[in-house]
N, C-alpha and C positions, 0 to 999 in steps of 0.2 A: 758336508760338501761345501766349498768354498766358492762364490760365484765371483765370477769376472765384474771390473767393475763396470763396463759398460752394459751387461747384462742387470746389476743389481740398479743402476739408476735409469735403465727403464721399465724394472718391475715397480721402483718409488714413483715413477711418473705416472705410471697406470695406475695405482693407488691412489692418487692424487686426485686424477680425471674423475674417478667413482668415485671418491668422495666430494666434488664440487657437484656431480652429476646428480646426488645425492640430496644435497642440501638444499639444487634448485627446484629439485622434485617433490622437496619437504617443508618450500616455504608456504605459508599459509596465506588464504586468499585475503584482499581486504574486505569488510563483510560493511554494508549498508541496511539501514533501514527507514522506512518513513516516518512520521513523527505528527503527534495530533498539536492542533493551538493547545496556546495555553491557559490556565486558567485566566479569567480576566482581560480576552480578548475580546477586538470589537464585534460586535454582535450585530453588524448589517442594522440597528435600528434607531442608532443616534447613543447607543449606550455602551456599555462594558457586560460581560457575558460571568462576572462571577454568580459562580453553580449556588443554586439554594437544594432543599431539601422540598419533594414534591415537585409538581410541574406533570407536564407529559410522560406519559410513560410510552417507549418506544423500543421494539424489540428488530433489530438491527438481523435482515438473513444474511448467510455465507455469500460474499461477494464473489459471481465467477468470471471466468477469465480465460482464452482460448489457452491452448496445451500449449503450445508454443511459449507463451509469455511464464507458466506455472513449474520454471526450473530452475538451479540456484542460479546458475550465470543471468546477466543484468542482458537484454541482447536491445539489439540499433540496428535497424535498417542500413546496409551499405549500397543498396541499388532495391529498385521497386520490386524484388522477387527474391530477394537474397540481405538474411541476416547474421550479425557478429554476435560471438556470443563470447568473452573473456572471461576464461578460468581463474584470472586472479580478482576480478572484481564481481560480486556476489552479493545476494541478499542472505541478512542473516536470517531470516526464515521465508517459507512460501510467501509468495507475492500476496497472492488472494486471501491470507489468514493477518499477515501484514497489513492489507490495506482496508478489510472488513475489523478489526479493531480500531485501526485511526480512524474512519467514519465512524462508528460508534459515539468514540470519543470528542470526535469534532462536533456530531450533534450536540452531546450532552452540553458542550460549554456554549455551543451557537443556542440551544435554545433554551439554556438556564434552566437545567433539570438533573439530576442524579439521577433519573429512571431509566435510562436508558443500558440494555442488555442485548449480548450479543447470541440470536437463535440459534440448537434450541437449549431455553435457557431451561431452568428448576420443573419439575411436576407441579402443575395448578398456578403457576405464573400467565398472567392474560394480562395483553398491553391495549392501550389504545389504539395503536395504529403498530404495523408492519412495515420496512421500507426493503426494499430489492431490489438488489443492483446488477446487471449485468453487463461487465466491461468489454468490449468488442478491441478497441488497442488505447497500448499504456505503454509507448515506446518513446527512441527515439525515432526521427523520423530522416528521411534522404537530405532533407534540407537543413537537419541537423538539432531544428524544433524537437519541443516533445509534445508528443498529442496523446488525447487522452478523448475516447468517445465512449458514452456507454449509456443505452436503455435501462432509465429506473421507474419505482412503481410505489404507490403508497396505499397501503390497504387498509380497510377497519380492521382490528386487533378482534372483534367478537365473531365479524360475518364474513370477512376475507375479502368482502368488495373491494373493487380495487377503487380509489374515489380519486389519486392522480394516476396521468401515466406520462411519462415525458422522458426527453433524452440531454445531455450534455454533452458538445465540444469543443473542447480546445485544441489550440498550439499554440504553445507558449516558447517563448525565444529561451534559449540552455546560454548564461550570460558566461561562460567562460569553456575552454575543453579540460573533457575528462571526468570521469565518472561523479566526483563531489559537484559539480554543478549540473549535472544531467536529471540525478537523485533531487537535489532540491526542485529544480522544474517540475518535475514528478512531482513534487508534494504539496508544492502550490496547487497544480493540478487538482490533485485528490483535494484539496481546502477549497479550491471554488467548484468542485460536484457536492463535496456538502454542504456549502452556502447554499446551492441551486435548492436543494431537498430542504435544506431546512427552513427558506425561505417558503417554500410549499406546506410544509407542515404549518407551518405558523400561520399561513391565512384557513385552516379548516378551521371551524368552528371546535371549541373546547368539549370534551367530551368529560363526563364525573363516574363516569359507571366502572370500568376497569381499570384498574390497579395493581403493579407488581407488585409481591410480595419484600421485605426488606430484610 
């Protein structure tokens, strides 16, 4: 059957729309992540933080984080009651498994130690000290800051006492728009809640009795 041509170039036009409709449906999100210092970063004590072997051992728990904040899209307050959340801009993995690794790691280089492991770690691994974090908001914010508040705690590793207990906040100014400079604010963020903590660990008195495994 032979079709009219103005019949056949709006069946190619409709082919066309599904396939454009298509390709915007199958682009892929931009994916973000946070990111720990580096080694040989300054260490809050007049020094440089390269890692030795030994030091504190510190068993890092699962960082929580309200439901809200624990989904891929990256979200920002657009008014005091109501937030954005962009499909194309995403964490490449959960927030809270994301941001309890880079504290980990920010300790280990802040307080010059390879001992530190993220809970719960191996059978019969026991740390000196426990740290827990509980984040309340890690957003943006209306005024376009990013803030970041959250209840932490520092425990003996043998008897669970808790020996700090204290909170952190920020808001810190997002120095350009758009999601690459929101993520950095964030991450600054996250580096001065672990100064906060590690600063803390550092004035308890040295403990020699527990030790993780290597």
């Amino acid at each position: 059957m032979r079709l009219s041509g103005v019949r056949r170039r709006g069946i190619l036009k409709g082919i066309a729309a599904v396939g454009i409709l298509a390709g915007c449906a199958g682009a892929p999100p931009r994916l973000y992540v946070l990111t720990p210092l580096p080694p040989g970063a300054p260490n809050g004590s007049g020094g440089t933080s390269e890692r030795r072997h030994g030091g504190r051992s510190i068993g890092v728990q699962p960082v929580t984080m309200p439901e809200y904040l624990d989904r891929p899209e990256i979200v920002a307050h657009t008014s005091a009651h109501e937030l954005s959340a962009n499909r194309d801009d995403q964490w490449a993995e959960r927030l809270p498994t994301n941001a309890t690794r880079v504290l980990a790691e920010n300790l280990s280089v802040l307080l010059v130690t390879d001992r530190v492991r993220v809970l719960p770690a191996r059978d019969g691994d026991r740390f000196d000290y426990e740290v827990t974090v509980d984040v309340d908001r890690f957003e943006r914010t209306v005024s376009g800051d990013s803030a970041l508040a959250a209840h932490w705690a520092i425990r003996d590793g043998a008897t669970g006492k808790v020996l700090v207990r204290d909170e952190t906040r920020l808001s810190t100014p997002v120095q350009a728009s758009g999601y690459p400079a929101l993520v950095a604010a964030m991450n600054d963020n996250l580096t001065a809640l672990s100064r906060d903590i590690a600063v803390a660990i550092g004035k308890l008195p040295p403990k020699g009795g527990a030790r993780a495994r290597t």
